[in-house]
C-alpha positions as a Markdown table, in Angstrom:
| # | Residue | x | y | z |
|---|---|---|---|---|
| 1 | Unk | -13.7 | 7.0 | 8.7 |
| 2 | Unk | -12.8 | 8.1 | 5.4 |
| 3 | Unk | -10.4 | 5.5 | 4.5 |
| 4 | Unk | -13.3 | 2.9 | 6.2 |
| 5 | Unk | -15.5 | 3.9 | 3.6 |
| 6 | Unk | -13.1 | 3.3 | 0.7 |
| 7 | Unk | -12.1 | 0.1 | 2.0 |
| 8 | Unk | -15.8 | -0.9 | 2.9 |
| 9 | Unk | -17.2 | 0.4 | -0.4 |
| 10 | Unk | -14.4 | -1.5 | -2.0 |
| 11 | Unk | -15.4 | -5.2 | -0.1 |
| 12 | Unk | -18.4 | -4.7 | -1.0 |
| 13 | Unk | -17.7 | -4.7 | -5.0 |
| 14 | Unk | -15.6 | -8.1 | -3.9 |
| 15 | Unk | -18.2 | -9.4 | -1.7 |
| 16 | Unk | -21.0 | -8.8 | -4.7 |
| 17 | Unk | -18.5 | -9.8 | -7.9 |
| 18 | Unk | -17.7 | -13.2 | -5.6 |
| 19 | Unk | -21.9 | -13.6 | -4.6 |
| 20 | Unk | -22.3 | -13.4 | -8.4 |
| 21 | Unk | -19.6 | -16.3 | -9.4 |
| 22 | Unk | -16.7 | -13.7 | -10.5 |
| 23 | Unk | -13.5 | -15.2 | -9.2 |
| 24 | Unk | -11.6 | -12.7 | -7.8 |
| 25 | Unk | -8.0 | -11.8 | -6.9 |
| 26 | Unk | -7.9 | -8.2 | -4.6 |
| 27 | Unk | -4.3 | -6.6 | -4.0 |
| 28 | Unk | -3.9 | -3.9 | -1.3 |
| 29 | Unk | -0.9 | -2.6 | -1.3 |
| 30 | Unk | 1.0 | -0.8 | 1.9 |
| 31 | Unk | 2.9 | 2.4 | 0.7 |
| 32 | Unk | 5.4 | 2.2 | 4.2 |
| 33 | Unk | 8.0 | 4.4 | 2.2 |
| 34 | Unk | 6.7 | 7.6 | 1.2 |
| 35 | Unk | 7.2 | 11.3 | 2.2 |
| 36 | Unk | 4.3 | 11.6 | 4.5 |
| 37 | Unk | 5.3 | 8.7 | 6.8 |
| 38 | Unk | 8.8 | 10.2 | 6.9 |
| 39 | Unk | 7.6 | 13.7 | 7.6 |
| 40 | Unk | 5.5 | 12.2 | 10.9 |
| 41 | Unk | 7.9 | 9.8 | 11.9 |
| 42 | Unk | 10.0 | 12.8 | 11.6 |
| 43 | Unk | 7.8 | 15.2 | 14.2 |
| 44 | Unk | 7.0 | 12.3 | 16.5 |
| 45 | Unk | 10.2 | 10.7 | 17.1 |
| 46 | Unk | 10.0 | 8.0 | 16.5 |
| 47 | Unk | 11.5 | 4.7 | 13.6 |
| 48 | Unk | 9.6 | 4.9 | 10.2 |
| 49 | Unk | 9.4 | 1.5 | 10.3 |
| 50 | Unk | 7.7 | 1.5 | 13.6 |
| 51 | Unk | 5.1 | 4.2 | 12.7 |
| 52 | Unk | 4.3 | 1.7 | 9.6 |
| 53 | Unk | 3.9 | -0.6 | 11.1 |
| 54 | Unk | 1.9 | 0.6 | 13.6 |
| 55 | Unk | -0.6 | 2.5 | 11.2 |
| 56 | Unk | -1.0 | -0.9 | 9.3 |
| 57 | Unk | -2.2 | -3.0 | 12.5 |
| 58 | Unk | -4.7 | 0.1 | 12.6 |
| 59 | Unk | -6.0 | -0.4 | 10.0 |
| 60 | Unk | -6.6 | -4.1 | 9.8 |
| 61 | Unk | -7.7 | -4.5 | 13.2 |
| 62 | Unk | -10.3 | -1.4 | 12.1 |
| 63 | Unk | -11.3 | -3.0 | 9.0 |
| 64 | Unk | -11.7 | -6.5 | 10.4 |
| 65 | Unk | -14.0 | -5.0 | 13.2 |
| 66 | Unk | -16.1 | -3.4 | 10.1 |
| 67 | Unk | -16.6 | -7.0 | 8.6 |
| 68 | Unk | -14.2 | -6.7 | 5.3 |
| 69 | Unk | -12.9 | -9.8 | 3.4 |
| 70 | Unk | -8.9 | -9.8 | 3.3 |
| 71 | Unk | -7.1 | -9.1 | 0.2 |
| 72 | Unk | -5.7 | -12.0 | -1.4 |
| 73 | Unk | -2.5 | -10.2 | -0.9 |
| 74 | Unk | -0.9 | -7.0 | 1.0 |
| 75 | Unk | 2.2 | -6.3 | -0.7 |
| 76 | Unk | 4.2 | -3.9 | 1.6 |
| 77 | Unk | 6.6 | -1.0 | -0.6 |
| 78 | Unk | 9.7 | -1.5 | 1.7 |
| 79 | Unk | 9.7 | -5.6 | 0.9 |
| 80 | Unk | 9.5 | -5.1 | -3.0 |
| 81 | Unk | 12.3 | -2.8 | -3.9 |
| 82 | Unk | 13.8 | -5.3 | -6.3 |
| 83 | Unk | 10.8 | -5.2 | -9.0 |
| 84 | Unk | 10.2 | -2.0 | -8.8 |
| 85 | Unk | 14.0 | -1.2 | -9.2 |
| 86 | Unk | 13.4 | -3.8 | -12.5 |
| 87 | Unk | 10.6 | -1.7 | -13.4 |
| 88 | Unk | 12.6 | 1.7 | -13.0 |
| 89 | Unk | 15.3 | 0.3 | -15.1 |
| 90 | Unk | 13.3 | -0.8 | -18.0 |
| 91 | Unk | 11.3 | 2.6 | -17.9 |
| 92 | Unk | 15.2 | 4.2 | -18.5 |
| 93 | Unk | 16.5 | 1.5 | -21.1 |
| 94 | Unk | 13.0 | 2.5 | -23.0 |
| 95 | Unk | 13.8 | 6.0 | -23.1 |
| 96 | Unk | 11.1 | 6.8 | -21.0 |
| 97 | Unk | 13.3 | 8.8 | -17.9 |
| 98 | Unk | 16.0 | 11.0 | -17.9 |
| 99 | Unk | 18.7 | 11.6 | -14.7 |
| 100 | Unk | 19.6 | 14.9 | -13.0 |
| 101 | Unk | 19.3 | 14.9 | -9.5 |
| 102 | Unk | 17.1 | 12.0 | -9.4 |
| 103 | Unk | 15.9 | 10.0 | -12.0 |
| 104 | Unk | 12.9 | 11.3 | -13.4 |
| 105 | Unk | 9.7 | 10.1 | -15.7 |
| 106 | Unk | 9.4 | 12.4 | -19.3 |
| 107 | Unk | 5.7 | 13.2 | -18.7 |
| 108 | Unk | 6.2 | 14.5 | -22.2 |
| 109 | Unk | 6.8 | 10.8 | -23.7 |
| 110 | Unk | 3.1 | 10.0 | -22.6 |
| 111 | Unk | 0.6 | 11.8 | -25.0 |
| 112 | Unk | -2.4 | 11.2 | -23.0 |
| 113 | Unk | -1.1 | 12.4 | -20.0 |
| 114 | Unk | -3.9 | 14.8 | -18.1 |
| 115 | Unk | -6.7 | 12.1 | -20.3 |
| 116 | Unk | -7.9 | 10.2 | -17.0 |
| 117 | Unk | -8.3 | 13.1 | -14.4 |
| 118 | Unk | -9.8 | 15.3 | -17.4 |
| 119 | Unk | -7.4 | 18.1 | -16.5 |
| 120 | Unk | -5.5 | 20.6 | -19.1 |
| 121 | Unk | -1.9 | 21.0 | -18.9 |
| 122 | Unk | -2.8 | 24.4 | -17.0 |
| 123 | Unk | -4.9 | 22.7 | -14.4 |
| 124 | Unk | -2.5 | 20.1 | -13.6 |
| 125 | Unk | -0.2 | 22.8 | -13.1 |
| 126 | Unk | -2.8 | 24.6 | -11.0 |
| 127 | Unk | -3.5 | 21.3 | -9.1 |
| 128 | Unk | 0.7 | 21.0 | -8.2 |
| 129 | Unk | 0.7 | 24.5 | -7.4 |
| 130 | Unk | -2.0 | 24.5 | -4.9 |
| 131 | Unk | -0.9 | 21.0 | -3.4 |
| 132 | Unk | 3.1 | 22.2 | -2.8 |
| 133 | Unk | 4.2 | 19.9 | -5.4 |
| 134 | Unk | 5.4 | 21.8 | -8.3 |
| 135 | Unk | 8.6 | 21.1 | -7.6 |
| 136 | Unk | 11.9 | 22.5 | -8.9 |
| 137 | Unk | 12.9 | 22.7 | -12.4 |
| 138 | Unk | 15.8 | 23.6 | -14.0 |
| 139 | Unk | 18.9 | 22.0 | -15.9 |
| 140 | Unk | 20.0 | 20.4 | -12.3 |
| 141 | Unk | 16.7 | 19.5 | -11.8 |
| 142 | Unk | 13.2 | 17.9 | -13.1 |
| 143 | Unk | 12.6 | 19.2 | -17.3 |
| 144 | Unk | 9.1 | 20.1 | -17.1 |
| 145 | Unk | 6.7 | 20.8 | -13.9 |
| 146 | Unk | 5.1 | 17.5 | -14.9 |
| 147 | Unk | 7.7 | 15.2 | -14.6 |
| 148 | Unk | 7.7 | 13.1 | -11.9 |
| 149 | Unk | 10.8 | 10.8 | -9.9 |
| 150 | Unk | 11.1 | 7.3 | -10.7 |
| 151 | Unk | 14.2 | 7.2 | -8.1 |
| 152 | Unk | 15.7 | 9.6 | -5.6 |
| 153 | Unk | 18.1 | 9.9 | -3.4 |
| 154 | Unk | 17.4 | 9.9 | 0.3 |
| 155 | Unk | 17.7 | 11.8 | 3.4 |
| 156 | Unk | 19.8 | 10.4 | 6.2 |
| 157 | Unk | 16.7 | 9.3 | 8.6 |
| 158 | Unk | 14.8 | 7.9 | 5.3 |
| 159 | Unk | 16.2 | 4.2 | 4.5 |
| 160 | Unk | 17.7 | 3.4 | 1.4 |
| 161 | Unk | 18.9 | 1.0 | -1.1 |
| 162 | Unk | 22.0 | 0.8 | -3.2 |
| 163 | Unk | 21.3 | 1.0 | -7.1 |
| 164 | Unk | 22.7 | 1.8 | -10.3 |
| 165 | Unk | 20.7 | 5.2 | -9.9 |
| 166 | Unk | 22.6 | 6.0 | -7.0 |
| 167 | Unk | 21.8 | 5.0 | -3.2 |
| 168 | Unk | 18.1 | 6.1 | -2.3 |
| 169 | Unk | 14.3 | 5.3 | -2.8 |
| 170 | Unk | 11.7 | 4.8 | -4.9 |
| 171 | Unk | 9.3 | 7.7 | -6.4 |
| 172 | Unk | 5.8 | 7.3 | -4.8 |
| 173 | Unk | 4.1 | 6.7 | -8.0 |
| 174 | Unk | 6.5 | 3.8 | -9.3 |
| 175 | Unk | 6.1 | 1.6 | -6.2 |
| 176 | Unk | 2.3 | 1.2 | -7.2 |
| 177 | Unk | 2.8 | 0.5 | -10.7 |
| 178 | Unk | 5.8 | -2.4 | -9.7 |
| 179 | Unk | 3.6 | -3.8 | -6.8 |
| 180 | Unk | 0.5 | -3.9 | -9.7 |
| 181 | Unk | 2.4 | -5.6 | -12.2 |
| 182 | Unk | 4.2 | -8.3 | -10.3 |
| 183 | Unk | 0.7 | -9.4 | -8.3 |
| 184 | Unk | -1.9 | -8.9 | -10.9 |
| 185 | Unk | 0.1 | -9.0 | -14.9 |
| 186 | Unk | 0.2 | -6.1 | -17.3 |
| 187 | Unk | -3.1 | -5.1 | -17.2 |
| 188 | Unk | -6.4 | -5.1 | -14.4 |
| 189 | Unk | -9.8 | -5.1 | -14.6 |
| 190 | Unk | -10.2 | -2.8 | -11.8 |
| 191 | Unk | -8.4 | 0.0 | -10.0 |
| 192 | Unk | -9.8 | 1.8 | -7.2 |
| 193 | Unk | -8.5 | 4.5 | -4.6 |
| 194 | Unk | -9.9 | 7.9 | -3.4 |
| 195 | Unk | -10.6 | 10.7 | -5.3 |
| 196 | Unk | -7.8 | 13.0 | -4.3 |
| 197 | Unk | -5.5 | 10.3 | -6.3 |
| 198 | Unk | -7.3 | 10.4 | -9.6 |
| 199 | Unk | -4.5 | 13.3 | -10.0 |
| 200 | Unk | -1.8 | 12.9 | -9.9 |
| 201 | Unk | -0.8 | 10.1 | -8.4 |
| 202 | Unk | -3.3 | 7.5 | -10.5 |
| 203 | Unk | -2.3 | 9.7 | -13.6 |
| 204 | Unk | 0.9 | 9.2 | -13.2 |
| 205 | Unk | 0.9 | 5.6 | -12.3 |
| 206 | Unk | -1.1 | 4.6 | -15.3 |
| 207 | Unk | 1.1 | 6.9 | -17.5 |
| 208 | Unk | 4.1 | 4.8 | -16.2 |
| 209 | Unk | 2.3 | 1.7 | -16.5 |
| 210 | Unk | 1.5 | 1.6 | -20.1 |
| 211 | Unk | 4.8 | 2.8 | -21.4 |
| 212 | Unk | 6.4 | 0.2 | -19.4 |
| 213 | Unk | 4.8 | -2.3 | -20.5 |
| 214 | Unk | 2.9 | -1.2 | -24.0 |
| 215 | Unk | -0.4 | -2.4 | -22.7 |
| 216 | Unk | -3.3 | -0.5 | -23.2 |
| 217 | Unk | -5.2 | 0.4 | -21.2 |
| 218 | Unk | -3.4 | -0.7 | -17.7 |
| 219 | Unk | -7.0 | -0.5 | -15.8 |
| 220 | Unk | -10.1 | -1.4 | -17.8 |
| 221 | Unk | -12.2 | 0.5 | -15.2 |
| 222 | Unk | -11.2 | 3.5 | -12.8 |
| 223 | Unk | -13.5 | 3.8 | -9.6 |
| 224 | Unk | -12.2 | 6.7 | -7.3 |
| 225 | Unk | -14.5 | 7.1 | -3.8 |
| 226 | Unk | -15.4 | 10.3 | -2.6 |
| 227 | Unk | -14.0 | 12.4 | -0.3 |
| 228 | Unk | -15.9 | 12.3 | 3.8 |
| 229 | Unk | -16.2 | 15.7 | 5.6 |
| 230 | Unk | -16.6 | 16.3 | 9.1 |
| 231 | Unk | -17.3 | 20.0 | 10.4 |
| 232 | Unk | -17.2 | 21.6 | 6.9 |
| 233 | Unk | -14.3 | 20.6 | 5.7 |
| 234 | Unk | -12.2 | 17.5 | 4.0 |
| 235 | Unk | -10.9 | 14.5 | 7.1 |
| 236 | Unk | -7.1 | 15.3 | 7.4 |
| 237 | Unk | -4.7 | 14.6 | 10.0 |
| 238 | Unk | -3.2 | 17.9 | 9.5 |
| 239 | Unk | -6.7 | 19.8 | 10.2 |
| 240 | Unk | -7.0 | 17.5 | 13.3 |
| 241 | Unk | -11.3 | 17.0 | 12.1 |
| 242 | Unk | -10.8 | 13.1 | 12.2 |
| 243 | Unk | -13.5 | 10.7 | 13.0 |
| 244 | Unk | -11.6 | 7.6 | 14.0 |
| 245 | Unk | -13.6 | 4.3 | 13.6 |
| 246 | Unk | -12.8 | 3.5 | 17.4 |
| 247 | Unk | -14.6 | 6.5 | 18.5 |
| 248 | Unk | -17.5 | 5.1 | 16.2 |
| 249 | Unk | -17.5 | 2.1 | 17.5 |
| 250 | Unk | -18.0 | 3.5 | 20.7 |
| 251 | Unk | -21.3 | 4.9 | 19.9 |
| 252 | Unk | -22.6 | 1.9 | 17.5 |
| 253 | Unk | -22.0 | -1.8 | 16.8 |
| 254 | Unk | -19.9 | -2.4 | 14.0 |
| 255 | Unk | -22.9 | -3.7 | 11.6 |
| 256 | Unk | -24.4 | 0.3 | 11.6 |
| 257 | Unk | -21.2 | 1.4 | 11.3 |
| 258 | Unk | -20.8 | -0.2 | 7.9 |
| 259 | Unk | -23.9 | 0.1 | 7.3 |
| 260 | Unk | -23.8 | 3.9 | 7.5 |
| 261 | Unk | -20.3 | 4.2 | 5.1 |
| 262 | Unk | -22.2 | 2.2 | 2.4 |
| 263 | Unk | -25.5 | 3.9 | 2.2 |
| 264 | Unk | -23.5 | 6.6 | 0.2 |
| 265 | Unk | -22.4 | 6.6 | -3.3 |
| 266 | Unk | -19.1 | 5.5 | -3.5 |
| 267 | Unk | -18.0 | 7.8 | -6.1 |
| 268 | Unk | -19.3 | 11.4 | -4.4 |
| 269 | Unk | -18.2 | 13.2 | -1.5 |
| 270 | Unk | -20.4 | 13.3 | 2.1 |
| 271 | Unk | -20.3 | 14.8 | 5.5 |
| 272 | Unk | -20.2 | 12.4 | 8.6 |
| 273 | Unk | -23.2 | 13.4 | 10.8 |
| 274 | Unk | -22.9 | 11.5 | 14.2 |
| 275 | Unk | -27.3 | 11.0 | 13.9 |
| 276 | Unk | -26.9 | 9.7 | 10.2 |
| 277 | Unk | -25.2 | 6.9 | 12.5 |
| 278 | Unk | -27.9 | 6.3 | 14.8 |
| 279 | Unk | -30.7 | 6.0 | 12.5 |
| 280 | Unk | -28.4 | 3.0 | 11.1 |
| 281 | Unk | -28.4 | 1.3 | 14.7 |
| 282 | Unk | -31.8 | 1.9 | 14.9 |
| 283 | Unk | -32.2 | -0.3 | 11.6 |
| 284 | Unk | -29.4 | -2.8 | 12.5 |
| 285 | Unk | -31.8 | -3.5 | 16.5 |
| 286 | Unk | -34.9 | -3.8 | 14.0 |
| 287 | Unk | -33.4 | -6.5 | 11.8 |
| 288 | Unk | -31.2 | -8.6 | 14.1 |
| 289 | Unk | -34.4 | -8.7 | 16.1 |
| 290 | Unk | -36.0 | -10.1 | 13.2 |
| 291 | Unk | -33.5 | -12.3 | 12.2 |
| 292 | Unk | -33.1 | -13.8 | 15.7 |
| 293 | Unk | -36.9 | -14.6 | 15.9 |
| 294 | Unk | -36.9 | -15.8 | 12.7 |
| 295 | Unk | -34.5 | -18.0 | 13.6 |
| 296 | Unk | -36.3 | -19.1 | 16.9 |
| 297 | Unk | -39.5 | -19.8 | 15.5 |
| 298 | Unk | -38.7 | -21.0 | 11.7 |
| 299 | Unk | -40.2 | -24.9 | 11.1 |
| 300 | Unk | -37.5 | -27.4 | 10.5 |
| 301 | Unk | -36.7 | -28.4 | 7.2 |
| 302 | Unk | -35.8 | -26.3 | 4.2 |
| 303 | Unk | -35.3 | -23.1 | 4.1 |
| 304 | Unk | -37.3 | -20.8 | 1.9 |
| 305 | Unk | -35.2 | -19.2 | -1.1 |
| 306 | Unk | -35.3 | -15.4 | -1.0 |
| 307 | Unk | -37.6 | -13.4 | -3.0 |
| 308 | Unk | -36.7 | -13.0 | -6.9 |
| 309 | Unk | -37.8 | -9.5 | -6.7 |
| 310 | Unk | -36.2 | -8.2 | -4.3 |
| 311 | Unk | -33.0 | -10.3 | -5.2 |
| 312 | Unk | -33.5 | -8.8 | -8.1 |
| 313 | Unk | -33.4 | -5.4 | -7.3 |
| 314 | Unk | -30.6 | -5.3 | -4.9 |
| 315 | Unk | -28.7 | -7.4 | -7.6 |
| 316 | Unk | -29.6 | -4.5 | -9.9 |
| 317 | Unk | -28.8 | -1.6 | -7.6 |
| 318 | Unk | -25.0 | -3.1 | -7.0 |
| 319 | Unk | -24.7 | -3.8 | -10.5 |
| 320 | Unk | -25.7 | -0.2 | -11.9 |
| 321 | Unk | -21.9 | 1.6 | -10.9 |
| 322 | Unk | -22.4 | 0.0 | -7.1 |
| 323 | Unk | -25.0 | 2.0 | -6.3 |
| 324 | Unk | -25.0 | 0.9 | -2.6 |
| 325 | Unk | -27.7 | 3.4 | -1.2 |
| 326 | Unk | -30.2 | 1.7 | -3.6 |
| 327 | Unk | -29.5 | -1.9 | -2.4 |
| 328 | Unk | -29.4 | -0.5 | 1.3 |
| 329 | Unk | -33.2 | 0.6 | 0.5 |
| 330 | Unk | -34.0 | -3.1 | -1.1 |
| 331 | Unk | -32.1 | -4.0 | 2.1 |
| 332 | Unk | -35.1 | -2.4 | 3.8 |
| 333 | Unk | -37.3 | -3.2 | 1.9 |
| 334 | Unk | -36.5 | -7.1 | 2.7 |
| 335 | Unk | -37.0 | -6.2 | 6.0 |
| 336 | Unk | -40.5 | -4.6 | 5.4 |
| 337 | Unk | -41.4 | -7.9 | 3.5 |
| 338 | Unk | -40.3 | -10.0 | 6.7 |
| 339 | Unk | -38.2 | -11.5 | 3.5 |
| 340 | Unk | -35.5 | -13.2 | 6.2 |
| 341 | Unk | -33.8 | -15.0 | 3.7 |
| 342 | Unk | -33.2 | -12.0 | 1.2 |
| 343 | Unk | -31.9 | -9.9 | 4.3 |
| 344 | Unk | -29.5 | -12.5 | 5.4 |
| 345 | Unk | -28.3 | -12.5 | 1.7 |
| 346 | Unk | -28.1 | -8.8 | 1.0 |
| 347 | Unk | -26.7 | -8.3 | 4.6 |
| 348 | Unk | -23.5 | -10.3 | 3.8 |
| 349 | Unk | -23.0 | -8.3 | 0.9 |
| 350 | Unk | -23.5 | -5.2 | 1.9 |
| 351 | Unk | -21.8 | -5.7 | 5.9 |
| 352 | Unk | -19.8 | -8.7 | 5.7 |
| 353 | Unk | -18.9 | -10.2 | 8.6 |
| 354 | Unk | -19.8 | -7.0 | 10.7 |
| 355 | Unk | -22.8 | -8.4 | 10.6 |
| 356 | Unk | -22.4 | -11.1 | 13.3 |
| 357 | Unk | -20.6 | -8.6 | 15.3 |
């Protein structure tokens, strides 16, 4: 259920931008080579390439149930090795990576590193330290904590490919910034993720970026969701205090589902409460109710255009930082006002096509 709320919060800045005449072009990228997947394929037994793969079908099929409007393009890691190899090799012929045993990023060359988490030197240190990613450093190794691997070599159950860097595989952080260039050019309006990326893996992808390619800045706007808790603590595999959306879905129809993820601000952190989802299939029964007599009884002929004020306001809401609990309360509103036209339009912003589900 977290990663359904980023995704859902996420169609519904498309679905609102697109409402509102912005064309737009959405890239979702599919990291399928990075430690974690290794690690699990690793304990379970089983091909990384099968877990992947497996894991992405999870989450389409999940996020199609929940009404989302497909990316334009899903760009997997392990099928664009060649531009982010291009992209690695420029970063070295710049003078912006150095080689030991890997081939590593100078944080040092980037003199606003730490700018877009806010952090000091000593709390990104901090951050590394508490997360088990400090690293080693040393003459035979990384040159500062900081740096970060643009290429490594790999282990003999990870896959990978030959380059001038030596046989191996890309650094988690690169992939992102090669798979952003090629789909969407230098620079992008906006980037989005979860929270726990802002550092350091969104640090060090727009660090990366811009002395790649001397743009500035590489993302125009940052929008990093919060974090879901369940039972006190953070969703994580490794705490086993998951919420899966199936097990959601078994309780409520898809609409309340989404509609329960997007009555909370995208950008702070929230605890799943199983009754926080049934007052939203209590509200999901009251409208399609509505809806379906409105449709029985309506006269024939045109239909009435929604209400300017309450178009208004849920226009207003999304367009103040996406503030999706405020449009879920004009939603309401709507309702109140037996305004069917307005609901229909703010319900296939805010739910997509969970709606008809």
């Amino acid at each position: 259920m977290g990663h359904a709320f980023t995704f859902s919060m996420f169609d519904v800045l498309v679905r609102f931008l697109e409402a509102n005449g912005v064309r737009v072009k959405y890239v979702q990228n599919i990291t399928d080579v990075d430690d974690p997947l290794f690690e699990r394929a690793r304990r379970d037994g089983i091909d990384w390439r099968e877990l992947a793969g497996r894991e992405t079908q999870v989450h389409i099929r999940d996020m199609t149930v929940l009404g989302w409007r497909p990316p334009d393009v899903m760009p997997r890691v392990s099928d664009e090795i060649q531009s982010i190899l291009a992209a690695v090799s420029k970063l070295n012929a710049l003078g912006y990576a150095y080689r030991t045993d890997a081939l590593y990023f100078d944080a040092s060359k980037y003199r606003a590193f730490g700018r877009l988490s806010h952090l000091t030197r000593t709390s990104m240190l901090r951050k590394l330290r508490h997360e088990g990613l400090l690293g080693k450093v040393g003459p035979d190794a990384k040159h500062d904590p900081l740096d970060f691997a643009l290429w490594r070599g790999s282990r003999p159950d990870e896959p990978a490919w030959p380059s001038k860097f030596g046989d191996g595989r890309p650094g988690w952080h690169i992939e992102c910034t090669a798979m952003s260039i090629h789909y969407l050019g230098p620079q992008i309006d906006i980037h989005g993720g979860g929270r726990d990326l802002q550092f350091s893996h969104h640090e060090s992808e727009r660090a990366q970026s811009e002395s790649l390619t001397g743009k500035k800045p590489f993302a125009r706007a940052w929008m990093h969701t919060g974090l879901v808790r369940y039972e006190g603590h953070k969703m994580s595999k490794s705490r086993g205090n998951l919420v899966k959306v199936s097990q959601a879905l078994q309780m409520a129809p898809a609409a309340a589902v989404r509609l329960y993820l997007v009555s909370h601000r995208y950008g702070r952190d929230w605890s799943y409460e199983w009754k926080g989802l049934t007052r939203a299939s209590r509200f999901i029964e009251r409208m399609r109710k509505f809806l379906a007599d409105d449709a029985r009884f309506a006269p024939d002929g045109p239909k009435p255009a929604p209400g300017r004020a309450l178009m208004a306001e849920f226009n207003a809401a999304l367009a103040d930082d996406l503030d999706t609990p405020r449009a879920v309360r004009a939603l309401r509103a709507a309702l109140r006002e037996r305004d069917a036209a307005a609901v229909r339009a703010m319900q296939d912003v805010l739910l997509g096509s969970a709606a008809l589900s």
